[in-house]
N, C-alpha and C positions, 0 to 999 in steps of 0.2 A: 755884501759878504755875509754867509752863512755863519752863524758864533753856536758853537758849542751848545746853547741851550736850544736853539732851533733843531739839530740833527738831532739832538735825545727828544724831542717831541713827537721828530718824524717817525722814529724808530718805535716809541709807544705807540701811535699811530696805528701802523704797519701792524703791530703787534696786534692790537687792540681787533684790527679788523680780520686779521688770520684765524683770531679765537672763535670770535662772531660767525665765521666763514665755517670752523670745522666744530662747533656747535652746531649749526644747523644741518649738516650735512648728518649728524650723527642722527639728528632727530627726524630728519626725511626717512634716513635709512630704517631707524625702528619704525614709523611710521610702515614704509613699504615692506619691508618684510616682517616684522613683528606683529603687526595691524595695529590699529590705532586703539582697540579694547585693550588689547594687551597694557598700554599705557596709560589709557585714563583710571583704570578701574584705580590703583594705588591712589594717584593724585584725588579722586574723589573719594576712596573709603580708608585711605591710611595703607601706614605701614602695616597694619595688625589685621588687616583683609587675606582670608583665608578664599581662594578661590579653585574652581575645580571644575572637572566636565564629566558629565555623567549622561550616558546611555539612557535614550528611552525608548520603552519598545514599543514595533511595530503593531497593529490589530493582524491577527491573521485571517487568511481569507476564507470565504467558505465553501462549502461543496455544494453542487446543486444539481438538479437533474435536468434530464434532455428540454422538459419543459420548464422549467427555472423554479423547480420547486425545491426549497431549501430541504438538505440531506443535515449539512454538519452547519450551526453557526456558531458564533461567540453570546457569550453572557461575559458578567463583569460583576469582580468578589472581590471583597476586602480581607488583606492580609497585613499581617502585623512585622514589622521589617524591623531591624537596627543599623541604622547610620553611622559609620564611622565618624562624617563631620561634627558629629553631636557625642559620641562614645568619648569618653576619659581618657588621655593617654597615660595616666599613672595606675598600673595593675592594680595596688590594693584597693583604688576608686573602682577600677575596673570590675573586678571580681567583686565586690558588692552592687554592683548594679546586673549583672550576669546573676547571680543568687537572687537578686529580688525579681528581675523577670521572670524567671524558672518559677518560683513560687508564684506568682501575679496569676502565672497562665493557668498553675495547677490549680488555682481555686479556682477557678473559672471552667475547670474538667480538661485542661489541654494539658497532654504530656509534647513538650520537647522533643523535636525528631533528633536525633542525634546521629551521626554516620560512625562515630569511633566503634569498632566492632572488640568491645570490650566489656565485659559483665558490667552489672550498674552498682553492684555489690562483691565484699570481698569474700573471699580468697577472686583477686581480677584474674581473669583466664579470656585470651581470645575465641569469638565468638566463629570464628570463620579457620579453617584451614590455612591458609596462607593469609599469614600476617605483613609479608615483608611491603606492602603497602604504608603503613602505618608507623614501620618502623623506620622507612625512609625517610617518610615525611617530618621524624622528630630526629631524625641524624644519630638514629643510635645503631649499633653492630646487630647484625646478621642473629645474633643468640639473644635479643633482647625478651624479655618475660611481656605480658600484660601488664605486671607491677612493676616493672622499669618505664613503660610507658608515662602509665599513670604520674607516677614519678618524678618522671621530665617535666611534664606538665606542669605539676606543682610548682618545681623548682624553676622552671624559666616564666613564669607568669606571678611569683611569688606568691602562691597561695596560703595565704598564714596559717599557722597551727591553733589558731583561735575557732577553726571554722570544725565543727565535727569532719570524721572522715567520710559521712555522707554526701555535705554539703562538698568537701574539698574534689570527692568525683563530679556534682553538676558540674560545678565548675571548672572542672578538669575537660568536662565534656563539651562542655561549651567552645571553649579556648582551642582544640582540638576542631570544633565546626567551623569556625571561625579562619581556623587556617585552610581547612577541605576547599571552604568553598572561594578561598581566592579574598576573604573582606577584605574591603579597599573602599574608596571616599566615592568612586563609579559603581561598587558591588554590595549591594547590600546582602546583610545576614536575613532568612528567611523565619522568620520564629512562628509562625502559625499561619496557616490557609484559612481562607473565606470566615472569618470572623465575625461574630454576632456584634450587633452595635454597641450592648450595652458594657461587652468586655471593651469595645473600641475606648467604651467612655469612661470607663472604670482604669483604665492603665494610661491614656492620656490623661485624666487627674492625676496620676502620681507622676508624672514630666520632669516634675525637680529634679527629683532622687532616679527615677529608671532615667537616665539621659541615652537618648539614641531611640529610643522608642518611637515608630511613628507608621500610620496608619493609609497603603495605599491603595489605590488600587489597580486590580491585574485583571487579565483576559483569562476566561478559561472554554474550551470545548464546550459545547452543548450539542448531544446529540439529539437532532429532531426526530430522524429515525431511521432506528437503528434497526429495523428489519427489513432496509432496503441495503441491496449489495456489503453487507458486512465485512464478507470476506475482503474486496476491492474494497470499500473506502477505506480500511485499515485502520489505525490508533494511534495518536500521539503520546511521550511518555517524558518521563527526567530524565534529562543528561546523564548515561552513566559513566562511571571513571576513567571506565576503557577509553570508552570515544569522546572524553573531554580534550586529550592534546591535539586531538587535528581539528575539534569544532571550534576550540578556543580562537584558533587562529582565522578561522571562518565570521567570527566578532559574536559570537554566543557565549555567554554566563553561564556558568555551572546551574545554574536554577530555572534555567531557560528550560523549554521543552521542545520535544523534537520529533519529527513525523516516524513512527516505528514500525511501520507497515504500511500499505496497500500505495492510496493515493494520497493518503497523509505525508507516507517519507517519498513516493515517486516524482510527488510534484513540492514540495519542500523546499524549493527554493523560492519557487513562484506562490509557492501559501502564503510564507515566512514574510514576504516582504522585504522591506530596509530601516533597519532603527535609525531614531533618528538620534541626534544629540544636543545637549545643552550646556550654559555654561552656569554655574553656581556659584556666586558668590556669599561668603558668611562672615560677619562684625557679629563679637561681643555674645556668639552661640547664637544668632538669628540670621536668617537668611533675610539678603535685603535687595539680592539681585539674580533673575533668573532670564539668560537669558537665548533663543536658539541658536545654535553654529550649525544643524544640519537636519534638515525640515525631514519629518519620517514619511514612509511608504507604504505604505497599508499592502498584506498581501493581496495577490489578485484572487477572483470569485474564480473558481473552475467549473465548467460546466460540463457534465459528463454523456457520453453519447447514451446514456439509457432512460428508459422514461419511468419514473417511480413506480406508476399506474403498471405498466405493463410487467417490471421484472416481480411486482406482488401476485400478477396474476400468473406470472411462469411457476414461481413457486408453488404457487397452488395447481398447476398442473400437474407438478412432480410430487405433491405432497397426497393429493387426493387417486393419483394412481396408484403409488405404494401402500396406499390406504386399503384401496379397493383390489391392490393386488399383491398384497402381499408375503401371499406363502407362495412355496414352489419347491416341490417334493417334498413337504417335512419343515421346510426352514425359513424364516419369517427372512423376510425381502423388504430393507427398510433403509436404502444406500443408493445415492445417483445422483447424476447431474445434465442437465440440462444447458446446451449453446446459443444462442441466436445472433445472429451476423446481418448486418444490411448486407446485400447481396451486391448491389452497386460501389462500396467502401470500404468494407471490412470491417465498417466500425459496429463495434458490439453491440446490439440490442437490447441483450440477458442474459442474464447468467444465473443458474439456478442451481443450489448442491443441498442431497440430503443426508443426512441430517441439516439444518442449520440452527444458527443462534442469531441471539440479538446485540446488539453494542453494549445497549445499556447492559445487558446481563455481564459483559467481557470486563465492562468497568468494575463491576460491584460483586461480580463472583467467578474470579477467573481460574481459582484453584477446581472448583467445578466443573466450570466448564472444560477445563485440559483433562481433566479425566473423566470425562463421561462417556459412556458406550458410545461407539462406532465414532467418538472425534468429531463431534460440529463443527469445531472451530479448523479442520482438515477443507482446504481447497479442492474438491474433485475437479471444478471445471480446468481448471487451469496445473492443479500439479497432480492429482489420478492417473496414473499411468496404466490401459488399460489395453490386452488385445484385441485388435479389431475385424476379429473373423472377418466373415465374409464381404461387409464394407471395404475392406480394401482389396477386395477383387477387379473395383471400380479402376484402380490405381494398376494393376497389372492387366485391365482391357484396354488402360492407355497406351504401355508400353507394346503389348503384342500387335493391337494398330497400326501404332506410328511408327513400329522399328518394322511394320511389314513382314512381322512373323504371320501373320493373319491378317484379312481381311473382313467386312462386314459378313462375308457370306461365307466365308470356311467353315466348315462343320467335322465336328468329329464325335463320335457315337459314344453315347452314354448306355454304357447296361448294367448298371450301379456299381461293380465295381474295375479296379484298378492297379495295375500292377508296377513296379519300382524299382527298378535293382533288386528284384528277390523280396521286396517289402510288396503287404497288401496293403490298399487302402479304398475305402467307398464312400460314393456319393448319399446325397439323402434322397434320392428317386433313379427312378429307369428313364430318363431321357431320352432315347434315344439320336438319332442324328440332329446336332444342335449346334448353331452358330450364336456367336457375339450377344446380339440384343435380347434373345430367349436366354442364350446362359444366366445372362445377369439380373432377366425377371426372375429364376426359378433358382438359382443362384446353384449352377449344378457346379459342383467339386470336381467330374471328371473332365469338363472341358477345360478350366482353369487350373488343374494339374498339367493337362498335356502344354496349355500355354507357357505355362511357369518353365517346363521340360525345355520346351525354346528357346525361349528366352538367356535363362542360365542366371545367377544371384547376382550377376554384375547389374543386367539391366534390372532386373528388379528394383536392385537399391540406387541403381542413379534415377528411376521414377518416382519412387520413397522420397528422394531427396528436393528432386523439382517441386512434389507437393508440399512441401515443408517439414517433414518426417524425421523425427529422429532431431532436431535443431527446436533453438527458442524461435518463437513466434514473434518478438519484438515488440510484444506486449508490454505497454510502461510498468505493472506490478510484479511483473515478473512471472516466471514461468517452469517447471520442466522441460528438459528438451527429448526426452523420451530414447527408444533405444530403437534400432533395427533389427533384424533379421540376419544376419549374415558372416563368412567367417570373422570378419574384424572385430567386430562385436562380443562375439563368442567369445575369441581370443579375450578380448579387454578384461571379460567377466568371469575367465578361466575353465571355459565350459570346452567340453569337445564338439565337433563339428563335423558332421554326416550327409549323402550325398543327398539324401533323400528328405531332409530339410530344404531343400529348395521349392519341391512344390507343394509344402505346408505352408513357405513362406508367402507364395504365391496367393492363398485364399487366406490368409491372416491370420492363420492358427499355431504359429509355431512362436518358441519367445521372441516378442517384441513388446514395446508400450509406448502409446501414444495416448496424448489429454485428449479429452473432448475439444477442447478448445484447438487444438490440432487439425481431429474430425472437424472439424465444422471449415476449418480452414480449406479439408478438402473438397467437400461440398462446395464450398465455395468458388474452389478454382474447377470443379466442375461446370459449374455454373454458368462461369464467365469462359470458357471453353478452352481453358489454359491457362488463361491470369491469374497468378495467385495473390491477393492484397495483404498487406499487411494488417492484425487486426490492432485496434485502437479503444480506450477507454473515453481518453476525453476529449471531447468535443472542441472545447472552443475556453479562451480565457478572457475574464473582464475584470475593468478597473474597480476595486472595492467599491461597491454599494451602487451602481450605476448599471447601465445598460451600455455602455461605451467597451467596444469589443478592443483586444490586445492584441488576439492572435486565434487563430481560426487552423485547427489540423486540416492537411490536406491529404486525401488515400492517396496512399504509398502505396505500389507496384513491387512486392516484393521479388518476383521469380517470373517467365512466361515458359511456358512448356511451348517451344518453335515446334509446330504441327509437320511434319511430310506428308498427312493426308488429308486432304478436307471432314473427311467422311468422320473421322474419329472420334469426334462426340456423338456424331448423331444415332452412332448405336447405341452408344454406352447413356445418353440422355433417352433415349429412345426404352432401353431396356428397364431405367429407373422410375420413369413414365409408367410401363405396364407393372412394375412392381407395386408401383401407388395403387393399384385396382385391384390390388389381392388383400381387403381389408375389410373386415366382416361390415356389416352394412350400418352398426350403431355407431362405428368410429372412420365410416369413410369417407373418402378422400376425393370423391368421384363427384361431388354433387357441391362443393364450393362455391361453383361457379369460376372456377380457373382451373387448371391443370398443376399438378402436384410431381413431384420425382422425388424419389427415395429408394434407397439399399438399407437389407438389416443385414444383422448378425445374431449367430452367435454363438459365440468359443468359448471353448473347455478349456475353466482357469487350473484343471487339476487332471492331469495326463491319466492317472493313476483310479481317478472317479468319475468318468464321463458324462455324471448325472449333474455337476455342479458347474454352470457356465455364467456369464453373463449374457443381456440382453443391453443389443448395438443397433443404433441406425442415425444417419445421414440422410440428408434432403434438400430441395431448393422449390420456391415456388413463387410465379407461376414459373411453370418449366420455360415456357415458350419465351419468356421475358423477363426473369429472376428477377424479385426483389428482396428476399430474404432465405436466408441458407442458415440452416442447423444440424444440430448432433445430440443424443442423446444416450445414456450410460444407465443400466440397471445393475447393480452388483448382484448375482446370483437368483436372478429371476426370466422372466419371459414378457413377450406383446411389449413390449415397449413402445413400441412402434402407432400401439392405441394412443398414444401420446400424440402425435401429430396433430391431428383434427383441431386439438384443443389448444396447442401452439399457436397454428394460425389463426384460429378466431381470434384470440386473444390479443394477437399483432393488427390482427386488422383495425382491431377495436379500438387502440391504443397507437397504432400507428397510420393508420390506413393500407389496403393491400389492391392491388390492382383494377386502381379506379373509385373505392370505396374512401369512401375519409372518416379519420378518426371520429368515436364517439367516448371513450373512456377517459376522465382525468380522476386527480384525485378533489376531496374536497379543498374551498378556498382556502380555508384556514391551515391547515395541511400544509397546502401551496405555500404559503406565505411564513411556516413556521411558528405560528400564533397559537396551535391548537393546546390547551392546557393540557385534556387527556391523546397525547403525540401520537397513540398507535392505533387509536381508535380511528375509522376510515369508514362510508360508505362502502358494505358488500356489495353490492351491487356494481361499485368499478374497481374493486380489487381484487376481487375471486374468478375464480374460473374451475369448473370441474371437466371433468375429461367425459369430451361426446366424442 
């Protein structure tokens, strides 16, 4: 028989082993979902363990070129930061250690960047037009002054009235930085870039008293160089306030920097990488445990489809023609740009604009360079919007062709001039009876009116449009998309629209614009005898620091011109062929060794003065077998066209051209980004002048 003392046993028991039971369950469960750091860190460092996770960032990756010569890489500088983990959370501790940074730096020649856009002295008055940033930020009304500002600041950070009204602004200003830029125990305060050592040394002995003070280091740009594709590689910059709310949420810090043009912001994800993260813990103001939650990703290498070597010597094609050519009737001619396309791909080869700059200069003097004569810092190849006279007669030989308005062999008689709904218009020769492939050697205006007349602006502009005309090219940096010809157009731009604009449109002299980079596209779908490719910047992407490829572009097929006549290039390539032979004998074209195709132009940018035009042409070579297709742009000049010759050399040198293999690189040092003086090059495989 069970007695009263046995069943209260059983019952503590029972009890005893229920506790046991939902004890350990508790402790699995933090175990599995809490992790198991989460729970030792206390049990090993106390109650008094301050612990935290903080962001580290990625290296970004660099640019390189077709032959893997470094363009952009990273260097590494010491900046001087403040740590919340370490900073005072009692204001008047606060505000004395803020005042004594401030001053630390200023003997040291560093003035505090400060973002309050607020005099530094009184009577305060805002610095900027629209203040209602600043005054959100401190939760005062809509009417608030600079000295309400100021003000707040004082009063919510307690700034004693012991401190002069100079010192109570640093500080004012500080406390204000501090808020801008989000500080927190993951974000630190940025108090000075690339720091000399011996200030490193000098404000780490005062560690007592400045608390938070501490010395890291960061990634910064190096331009190896910057006289190759400046326009594309583009510039990285600091987060500005605008586009902090949607990068914030992208996992970027307000002090982070961010791709602001070309193929800095195009490929910006894949530069960027992935930060990594870590976990912090701190006893007694010392850190005593650091340790990873999330391994970082270095961004990837890009390697871009142009080869260093070659787009220095494009430049200097374009540099040393408007050198050597640069008046024209009166007026100096010192404006253009220059296209080259793998004719197989689309992918870009060069890209040449003049004026140009350098990177380095963009960093260190960019107020300059934004207003200096004719705009260097201006994209010709790619946003120039420019008429394409008679080159785009190529584009209405396609349509009259294929829509069997004409054949190879219809003829219609040229005797200079031309008549129009009661309008006159004339060719630039007596032609006489002339078809398709002579038209578009001798580039006559009247059989290309009567085509045009056929045709009608509809078909015009749906051939405009198969070549890519008038739309982006789908270039990663971006682009103009240029304008058409036609009533819609018109309309859009609020211009009136007349019968006899149709066969202006037709030889490419009436308003429209198109980039070179456009041109070049239609050469190139010349080329390939319909296809039009997408064009492409970069090549190909790799693992930081390795030869271990990621990802490899493939050409993109952007449009095909569906043929109804077989014949239809072969005039229009046929006619661009005997154009290439009409080229004075220092700059021709004939003696290669391959066979060349090209169309010029060139249209009157000024209705009113027909003496002011530009100089256009387009081209592909060999004809017979395309491997490279170009465009090129003279602003207010002529012969551009001399330019050629000294294209292809250059390609072949640099790239090799049908059957030839490269022989230009740049130097090793160069190559590899090592060179001390960065811009200095062997002439001999970087220059090129115009034969």
């Amino acid at each position: 028989m069970r007695t009263i003392g046995d069943t209260i046993k059983s019952i503590l028991v029972i009890c005893m082993v229920l506790f046991l039971t939902v004890l350990t369950a508790i402790k699995l469960m933090k175990v599995q979902v809490v992790g198991s750091e989460a729970i030792e860190k206390p049990l090993k460092y106390g109650p008094g363990a301050l612990t935290f996770e903080r962001e580290v960032q990625a290296t970004r990756g660099e640019i390189v070129d077709y032959s893997g010569n470094v363009i952009i890489a990273n260097d590494t500088r010491c900046d001087l930061v403040l740590q919340k983990a370490f900073f005072p959370e009692d204001n008047a501790e606060g505000n004395a250690v803020l005042l004594g940074i401030f001053n630390a730096l200023l003997d040291h020649g560093i003035v505090f960047k400060e973002s309050i856009p607020i005099t530094r002295t009184e009577p305060y008055v805002f610095t900027v037009e629209d203040s209602s940033e600043v005054v959100q930020m401190l939760n005062l009304n809509v009417y608030a002054t600079a000295e309400n500002c100021i003000d707040k600041l004082i009063s919510d950070y307690e700034i004693s009235d012991t401190y002069t009204e100079q010192e109570k602004r640093v500080i004012a200003g500080m406390r204000y930085q501090m808020l801008d830029n989000d500080f927190a125990y993951n974000n630190d305060l940025l108090l000075a870039e690339n720091v000399d050592p011996q200030t490193v040394v000098d404000l780490k002995e005062m560690s007592n008293f400045l608390k938070g003070v501490e010395a890291v280091d960061a990634a910064e740009r190096r331009i190896v160089r910057g006289d190759i594709l400046p326009h594309e590689i583009g510039t990285v910059g600091p987060i500005y306030a605008e586009e902090y709310d949607e990068l914030k949420l992208k996992g970027y810090a307000l002090d982070d920097v961010v791709g602001k043009s070309g193929i800095e912001a195009a490929m910006e994800t894949e530069l960027r990488g992935e930060n990594g993260t870590e976990e912090v813990t701190i006893v007694d103001g010392s850190v005593v445990d650091i340790t990873t939650t999330k391994d970082i990703v270095p961004g990837q290498t890009v390697k871009l489809t142009v080869d260093g070597a070659f787009q220095l010597k494009l430049q200097g094609v374009l540099d040393n023609f408007l050198a050597n050519y640069g008046w024209y009737k009166g007026n100096q001619v010192n404006r253009g740009a220059l296209v080259v396309l793998d004719a197989k791909t689309g992918a870009v080869k060069g890209m040449a604009t003049a004026p140009t700059y350098n990177l380095k200069d963009f960093a260190e003097n960019y107020e300059e360079l934004l207003n200096a004569e004719n705009s260097p810092m201006f994209n010709r190849c790619t946003w120039g919007q420019y008429l394409p006279g008679s080159t785009f007669k190529t584009v209405t030989a396609t349509a009259g062709l294929n829509e069997g308005v004409v054949n190879g062999e219809s003829a219609f008689v040229c005797n200079h001039d031309y008549e129009f709904y009661g309008s006159h218009f004339q060719c630039t020769g007596w032609h006489g009876a002339i078809s398709s492939r002579r038209a578009i050697e001798v580039s006559c205006n009247v059989y290309f009116y009567e085509v045009s007349r056929l045709l009608g602006i509809d078909n015009i502009t749906k051939y405009a449009q198969l070549y890519g005309l008038g739309q982006h090219t789908g270039i990663e940096t971006g682009d103009a998309e240029g304008f058409l010809c036609n009533p819609e157009t018109f309309e859009e731009r609020g211009q009136p629209w007349y019968v006899g604009y149709v066969i202006q449109a037709g030889i490419g002299n009436q308003d429209c614009g198109f980039t070179p980079l456009q041109l070049a596209c239609v050469a190139n779908t010349i080329a390939n005898r319909g296809v039009r490719y997408k064009p492409y910047l970069v090549d190909s992407l790799y693992t930081y620091g390795s030869n271990e490829l990621v990802k490899k572009t493939e050409p993109e097929v952007a449009a095909t011109i569906d043929l109804n006549y077989d014949y239809v290039y072969d005039y229009i390539i046929g006619g661009m062929m005997d154009a290439a032979l009409n080229v004075p004998y220092e700059y021709s074209l004939a003696n290669l060794g391959y066979s060349v195709a090209i169309k010029t132009g060139t249209p009157q940018t000024d209705q009113s003065d027909l003496s002011k035009q530009n100089s256009v042409f387009i081209g592909f070579a060999p004809a017979d077998n395309p491997e490279v297709a170009f465009a090129g742009v003279i602003e207010g000049g002529e012969y551009s066209k001399y330019m050629v010759r000294g294209i292809l050399q250059a390609y072949q040198e640099c790239y090799g051209l049908a059957g030839i293999e490269p022989t230009a690189t740049l130097p090793a040092e160069v190559r590899n980004g090592t060179t001390a003086a960065e811009e200095t090059t062997d002439p001999e495989t970087v220059t090129t002048t115009v034969q």
